[in-house]
Every structure is written in structure tokens, then in C-alpha cells.
TIMI-2910 file (N, C-alpha, C, CB; in pm, 1 decimal, decimal comma, always signed):
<rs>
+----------+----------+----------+----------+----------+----------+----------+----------+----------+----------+----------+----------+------+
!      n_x !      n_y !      n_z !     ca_x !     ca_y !     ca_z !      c_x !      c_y !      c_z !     cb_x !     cb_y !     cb_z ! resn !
+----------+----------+----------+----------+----------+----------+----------+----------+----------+----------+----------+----------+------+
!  +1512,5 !   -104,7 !  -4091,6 !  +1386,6 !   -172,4 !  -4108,5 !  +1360,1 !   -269,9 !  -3994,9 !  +1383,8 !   -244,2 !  -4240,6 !  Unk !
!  +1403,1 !   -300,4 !  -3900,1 !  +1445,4 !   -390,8 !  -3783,2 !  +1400,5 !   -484,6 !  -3854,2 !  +1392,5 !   -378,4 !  -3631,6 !  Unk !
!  +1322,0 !   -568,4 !  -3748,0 !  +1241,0 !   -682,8 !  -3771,8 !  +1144,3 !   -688,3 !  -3820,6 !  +1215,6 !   -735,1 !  -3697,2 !  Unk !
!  +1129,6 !   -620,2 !  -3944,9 !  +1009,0 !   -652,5 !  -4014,4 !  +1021,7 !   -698,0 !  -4157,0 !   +925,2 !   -540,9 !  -4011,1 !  Unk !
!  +1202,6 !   -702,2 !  -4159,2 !  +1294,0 !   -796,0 !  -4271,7 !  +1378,3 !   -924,7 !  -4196,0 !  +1426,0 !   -684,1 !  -4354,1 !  Unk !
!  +1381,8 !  -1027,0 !  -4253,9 !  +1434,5 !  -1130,9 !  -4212,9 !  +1522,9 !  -1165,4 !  -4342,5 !  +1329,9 !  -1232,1 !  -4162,4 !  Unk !
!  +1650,4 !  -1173,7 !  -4293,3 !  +1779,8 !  -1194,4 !  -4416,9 !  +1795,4 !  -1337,5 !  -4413,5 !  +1948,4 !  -1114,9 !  -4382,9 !  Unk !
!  +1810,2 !  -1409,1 !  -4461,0 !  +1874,0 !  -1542,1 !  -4505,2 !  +1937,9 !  -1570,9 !  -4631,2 !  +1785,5 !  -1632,4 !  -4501,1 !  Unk !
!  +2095,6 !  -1622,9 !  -4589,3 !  +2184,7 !  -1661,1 !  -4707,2 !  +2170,2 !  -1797,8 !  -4681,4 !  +2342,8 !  -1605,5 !  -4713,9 !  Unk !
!  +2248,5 !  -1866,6 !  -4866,8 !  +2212,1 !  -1934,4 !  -4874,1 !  +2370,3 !  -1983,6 !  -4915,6 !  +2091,5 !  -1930,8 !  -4928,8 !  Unk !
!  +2469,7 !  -2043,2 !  -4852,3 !  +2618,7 !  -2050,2 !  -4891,5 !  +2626,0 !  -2154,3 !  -4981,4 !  +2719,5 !  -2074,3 !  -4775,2 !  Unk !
!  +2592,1 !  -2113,7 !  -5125,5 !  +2610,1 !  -2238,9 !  -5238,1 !  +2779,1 !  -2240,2 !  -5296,6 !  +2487,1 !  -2204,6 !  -5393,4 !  Unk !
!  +2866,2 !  -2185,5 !  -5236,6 !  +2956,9 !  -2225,0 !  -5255,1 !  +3014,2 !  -2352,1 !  -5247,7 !  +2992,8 !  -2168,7 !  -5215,6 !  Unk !
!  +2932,9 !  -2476,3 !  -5119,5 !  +2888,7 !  -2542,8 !  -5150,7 !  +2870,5 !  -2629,2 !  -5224,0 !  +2860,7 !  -2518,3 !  -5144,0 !  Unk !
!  +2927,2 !  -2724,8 !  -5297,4 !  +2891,5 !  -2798,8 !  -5411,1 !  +2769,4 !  -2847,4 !  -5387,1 !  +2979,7 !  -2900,3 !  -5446,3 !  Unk !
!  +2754,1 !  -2960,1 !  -5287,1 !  +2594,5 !  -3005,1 !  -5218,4 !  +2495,6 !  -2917,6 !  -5191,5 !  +2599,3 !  -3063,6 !  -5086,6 !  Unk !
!  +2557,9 !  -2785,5 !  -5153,7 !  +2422,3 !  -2683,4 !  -5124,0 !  +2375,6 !  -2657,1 !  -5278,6 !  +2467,1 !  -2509,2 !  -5030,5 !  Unk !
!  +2484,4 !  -2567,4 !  -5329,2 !  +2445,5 !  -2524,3 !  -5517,4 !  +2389,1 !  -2692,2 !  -5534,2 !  +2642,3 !  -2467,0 !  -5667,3 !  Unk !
!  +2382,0 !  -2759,7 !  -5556,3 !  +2356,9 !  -2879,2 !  -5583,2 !  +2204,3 !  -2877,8 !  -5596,3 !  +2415,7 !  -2969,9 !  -5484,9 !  Unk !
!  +2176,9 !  -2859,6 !  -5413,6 !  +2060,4 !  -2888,4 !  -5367,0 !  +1953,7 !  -2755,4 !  -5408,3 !  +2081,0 !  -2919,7 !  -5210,0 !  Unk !
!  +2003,1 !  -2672,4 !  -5420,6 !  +1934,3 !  -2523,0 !  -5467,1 !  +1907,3 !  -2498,7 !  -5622,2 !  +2038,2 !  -2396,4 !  -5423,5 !  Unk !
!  +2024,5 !  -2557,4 !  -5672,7 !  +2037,4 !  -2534,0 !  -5827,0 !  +2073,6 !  -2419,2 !  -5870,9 !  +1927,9 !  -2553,5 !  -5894,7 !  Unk !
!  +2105,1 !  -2327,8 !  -5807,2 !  +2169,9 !  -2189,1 !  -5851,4 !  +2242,8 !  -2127,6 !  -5756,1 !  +2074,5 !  -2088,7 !  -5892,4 !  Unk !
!  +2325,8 !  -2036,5 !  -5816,0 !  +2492,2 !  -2030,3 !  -5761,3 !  +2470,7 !  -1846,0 !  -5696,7 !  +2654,8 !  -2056,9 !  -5944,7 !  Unk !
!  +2384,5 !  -1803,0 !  -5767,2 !  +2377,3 !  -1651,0 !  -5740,8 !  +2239,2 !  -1582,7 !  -5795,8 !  +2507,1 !  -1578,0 !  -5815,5 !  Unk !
!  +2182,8 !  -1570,6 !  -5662,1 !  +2024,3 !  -1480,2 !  -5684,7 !  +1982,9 !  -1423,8 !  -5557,1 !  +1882,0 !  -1582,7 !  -5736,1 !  Unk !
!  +1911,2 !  -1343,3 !  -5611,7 !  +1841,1 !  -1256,8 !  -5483,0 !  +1672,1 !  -1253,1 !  -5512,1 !  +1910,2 !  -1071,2 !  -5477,9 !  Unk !
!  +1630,0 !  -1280,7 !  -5381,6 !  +1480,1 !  -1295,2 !  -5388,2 !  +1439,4 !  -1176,0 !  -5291,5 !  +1420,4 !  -1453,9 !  -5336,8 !  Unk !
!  +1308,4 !  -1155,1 !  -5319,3 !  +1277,4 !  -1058,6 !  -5218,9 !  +1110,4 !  -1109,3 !  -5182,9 !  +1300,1 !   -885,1 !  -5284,4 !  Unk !
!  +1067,4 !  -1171,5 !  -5078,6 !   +911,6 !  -1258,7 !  -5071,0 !   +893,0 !  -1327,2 !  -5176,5 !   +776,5 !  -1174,6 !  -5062,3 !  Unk !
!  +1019,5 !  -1436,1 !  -5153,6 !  +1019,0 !  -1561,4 !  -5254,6 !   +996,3 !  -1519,0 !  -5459,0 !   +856,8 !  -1668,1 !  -5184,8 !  Unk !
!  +1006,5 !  -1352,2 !  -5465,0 !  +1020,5 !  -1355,0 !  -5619,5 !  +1177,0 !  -1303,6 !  -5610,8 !   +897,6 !  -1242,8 !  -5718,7 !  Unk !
!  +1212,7 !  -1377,1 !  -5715,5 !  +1353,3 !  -1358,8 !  -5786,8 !  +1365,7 !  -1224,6 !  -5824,8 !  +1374,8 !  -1447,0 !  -5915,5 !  Unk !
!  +1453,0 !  -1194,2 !  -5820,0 !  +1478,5 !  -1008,5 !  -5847,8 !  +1606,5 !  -1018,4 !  -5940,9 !  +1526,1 !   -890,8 !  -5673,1 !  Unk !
!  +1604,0 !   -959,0 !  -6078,1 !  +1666,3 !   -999,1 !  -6168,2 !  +1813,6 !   -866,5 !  -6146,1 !  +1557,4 !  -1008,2 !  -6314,0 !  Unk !
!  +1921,5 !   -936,4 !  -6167,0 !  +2046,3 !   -836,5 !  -6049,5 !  +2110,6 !   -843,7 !  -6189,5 !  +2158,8 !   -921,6 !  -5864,4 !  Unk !
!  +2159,8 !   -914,3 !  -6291,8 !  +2222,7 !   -869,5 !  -6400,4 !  +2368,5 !   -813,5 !  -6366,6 !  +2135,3 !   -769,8 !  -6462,9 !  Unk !
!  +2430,9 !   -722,5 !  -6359,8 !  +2545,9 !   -704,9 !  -6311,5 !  +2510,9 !   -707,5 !  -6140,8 !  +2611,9 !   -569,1 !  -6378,3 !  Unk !
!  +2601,2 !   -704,6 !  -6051,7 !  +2564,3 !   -740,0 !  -5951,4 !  +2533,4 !   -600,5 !  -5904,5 !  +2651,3 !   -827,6 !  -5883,5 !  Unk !
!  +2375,3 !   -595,0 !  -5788,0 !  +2326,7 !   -458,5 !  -5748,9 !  +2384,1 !   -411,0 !  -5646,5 !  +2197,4 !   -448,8 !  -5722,7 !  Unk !
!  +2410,2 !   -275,5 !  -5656,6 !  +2476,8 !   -230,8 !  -5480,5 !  +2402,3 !   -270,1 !  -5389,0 !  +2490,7 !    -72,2 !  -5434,1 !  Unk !
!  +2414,8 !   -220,6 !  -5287,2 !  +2377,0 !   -219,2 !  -5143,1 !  +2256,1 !   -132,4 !  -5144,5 !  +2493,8 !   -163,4 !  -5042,4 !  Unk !
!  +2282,1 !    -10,8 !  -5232,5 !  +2173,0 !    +87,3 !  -5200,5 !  +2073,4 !    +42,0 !  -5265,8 !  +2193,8 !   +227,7 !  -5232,7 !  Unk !
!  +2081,3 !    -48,4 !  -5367,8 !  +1946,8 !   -106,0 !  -5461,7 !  +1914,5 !   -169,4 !  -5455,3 !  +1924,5 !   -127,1 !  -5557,2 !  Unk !
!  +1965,6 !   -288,9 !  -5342,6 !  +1889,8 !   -351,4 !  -5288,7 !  +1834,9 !   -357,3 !  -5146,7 !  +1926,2 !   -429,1 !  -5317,4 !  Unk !
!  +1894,9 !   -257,3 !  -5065,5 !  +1793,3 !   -135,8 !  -4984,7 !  +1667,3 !   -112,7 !  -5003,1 !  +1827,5 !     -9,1 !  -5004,5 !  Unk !
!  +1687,2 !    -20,1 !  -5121,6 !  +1575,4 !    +62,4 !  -5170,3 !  +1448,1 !    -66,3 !  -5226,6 !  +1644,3 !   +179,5 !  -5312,7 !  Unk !
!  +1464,7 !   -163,9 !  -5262,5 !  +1406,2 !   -252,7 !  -5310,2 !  +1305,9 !   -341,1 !  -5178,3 !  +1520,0 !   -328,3 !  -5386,9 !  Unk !
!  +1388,8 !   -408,8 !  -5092,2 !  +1364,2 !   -401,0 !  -4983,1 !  +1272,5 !   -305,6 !  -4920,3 !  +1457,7 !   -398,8 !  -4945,6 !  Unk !
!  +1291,2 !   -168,6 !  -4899,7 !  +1235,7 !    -86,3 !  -4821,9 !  +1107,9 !    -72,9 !  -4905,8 !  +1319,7 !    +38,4 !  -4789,4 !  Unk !
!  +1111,9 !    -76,4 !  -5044,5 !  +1038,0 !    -70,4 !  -5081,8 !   +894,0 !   -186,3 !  -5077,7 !  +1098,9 !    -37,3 !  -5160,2 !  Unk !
!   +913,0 !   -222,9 !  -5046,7 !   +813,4 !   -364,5 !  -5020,2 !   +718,2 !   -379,7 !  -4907,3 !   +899,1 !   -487,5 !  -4996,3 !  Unk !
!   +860,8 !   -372,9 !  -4787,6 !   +835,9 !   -334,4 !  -4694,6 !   +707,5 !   -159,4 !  -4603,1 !   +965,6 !   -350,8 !  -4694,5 !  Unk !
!   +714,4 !   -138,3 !  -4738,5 !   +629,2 !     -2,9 !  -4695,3 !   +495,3 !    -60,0 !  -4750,2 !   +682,1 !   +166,0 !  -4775,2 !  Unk !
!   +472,8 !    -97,8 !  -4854,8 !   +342,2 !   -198,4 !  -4921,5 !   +290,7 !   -243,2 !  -4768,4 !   +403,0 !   -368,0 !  -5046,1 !  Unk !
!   +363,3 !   -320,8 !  -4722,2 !   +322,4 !   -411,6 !  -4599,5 !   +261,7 !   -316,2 !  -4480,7 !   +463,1 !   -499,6 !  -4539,1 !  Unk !
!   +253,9 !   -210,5 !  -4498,5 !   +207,3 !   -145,5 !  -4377,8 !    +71,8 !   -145,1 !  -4399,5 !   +262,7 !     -7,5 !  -4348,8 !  Unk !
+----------+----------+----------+----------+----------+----------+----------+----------+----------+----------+----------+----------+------+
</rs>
């Protein structure tokens, strides 16, 4: 998808970061929360991603 995704973590391992964030484990995708429940592979959150990303064209 090159650059038309921008990744940013957020290391709340952290006590001060989790602190400052308030949550320890989430994934957003254009600032909405994406509900992961057991944790999602790689490919589903790919596909999730890519998926968005095609909207945007």
C-alpha cells in the first residue's frame, strides 16, 4: 500500500504512556477503534486496512 498508509505505535508498555493514553491494547484504523477481541492476524488487519484504503481512491 506504500504511502498511502501511515503506521504509528503507540509503546504503552509504558506506565506514563498507558497512563497518558488510557489503554494498554487497541487498534484504530482513521482514528475509529476496530474491535480485535482475541488478538487479529496480520492478514485481518491487512485486509482491513486495504480495505479502506481502496474507499479512498
Amino acid at each position: 500500500m506504500g504511502d498511502k498508509v501511515a503506521f504509528t505505535e503507540i509503546y504503552t508498555f509504558n506506565r506514563e504512556t498507558f497512563l497518558e493514553w488510557g489503554i494498554a491494547d487497541a487498534l484504530f484504523i482513521d482514528e475509529k477503534e476496530i474491535r480485535t477481541g482475541p488478538p487479529p492476524s496480520y492478514e485481518d488487519i491487512k485486509k482491513k486496512i486495504a480495505k479502506r484504503v481502496k474507499k479512498l481512491k
